[in-house]
N, C-alpha and C positions, 0 to 999 in steps of 0.2 A: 584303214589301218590305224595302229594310237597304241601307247606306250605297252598294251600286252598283250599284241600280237603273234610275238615271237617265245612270251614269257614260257611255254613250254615245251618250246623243241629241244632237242638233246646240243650240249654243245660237245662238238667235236673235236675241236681246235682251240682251246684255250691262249687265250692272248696270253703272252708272257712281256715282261718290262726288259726295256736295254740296259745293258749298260755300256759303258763304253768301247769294252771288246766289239759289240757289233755296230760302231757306229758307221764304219766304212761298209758294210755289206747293206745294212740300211740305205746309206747315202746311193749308193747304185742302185739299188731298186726304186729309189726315187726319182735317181736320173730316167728310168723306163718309163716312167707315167708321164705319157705325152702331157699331161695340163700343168705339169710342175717345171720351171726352168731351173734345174740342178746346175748351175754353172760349175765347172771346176773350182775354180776360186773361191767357191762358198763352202771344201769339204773341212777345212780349216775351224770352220767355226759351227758346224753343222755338230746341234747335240748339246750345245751349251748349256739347254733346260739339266741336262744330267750333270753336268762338271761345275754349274751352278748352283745346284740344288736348287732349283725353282721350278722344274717339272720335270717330266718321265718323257720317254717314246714307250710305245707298246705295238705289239705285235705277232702275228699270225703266220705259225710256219705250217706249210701242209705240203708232203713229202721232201721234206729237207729245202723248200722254196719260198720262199717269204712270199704273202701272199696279200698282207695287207696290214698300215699301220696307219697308228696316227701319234700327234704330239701336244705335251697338253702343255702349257706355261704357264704363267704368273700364277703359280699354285701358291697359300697360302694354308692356316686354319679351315680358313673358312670355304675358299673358291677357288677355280683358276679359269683357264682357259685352253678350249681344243682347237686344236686348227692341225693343218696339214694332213688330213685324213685322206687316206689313198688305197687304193684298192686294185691288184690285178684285172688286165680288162677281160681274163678268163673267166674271171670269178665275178 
C-alpha cells in the first residue's frame, strides 16, 4: 500500500468538522474506544483545539453514529499536528 492506494474509491462518508455543539457526543464516543482513557474529569476541557482556535476535531457519521474521528492541534500557517485518531471497532 502507499499514499494512492485509496485515491480512487468513492467516499461515502465525508468527514465533517466539530464544533462545539458536538463536543459532548464526541467525547462519549471516545469514552467507547477501549485504547482511549476518557476520564470524566477530562470532559471540561476536552475540544479546546476548537474554543482555542488552534485546531479542529473531525468526523464521520454513518447512520446517525459517529463512527470515527480524530484531532488535529498546534495548527498554524504552515503545520499542525494529528493525534487522537479513533475509529469504531466495527469499522
Amino acid at each position: 500500500m502507499n499514499k494512492h492506494t485509496f485515491k480512487h474509491l468513492p467516499l461515502t462518508h465525508a468527514p465533517q468538522k466539530a464544533g462545539v455543539n458536538e463536543l459532548n457526543q464526541l467525547f462519549d464516543f471516545l469514552k467507547g474506544i477501549e485504547e482511549f482513557s476518557m476520564e470524566e474529569k477530562k470532559r471540561k476541557c476536552f475540544g479546546k483545539e476548537i474554543t482555542n482556535n488552534t485546531g479542529g476535531i473531525y468526523y464521520i457519521i454513518k447512520d446517525n453514529k459517529y463512527i470515527s474521528t480524530v484531532i488535529s492541534t498546534a495548527e498554524n500557517s504552515c503545520n499542525g499536528s494529528i493525534i487522537a485518531v479513533a475509529t469504531d471497532k466495527e469499522y
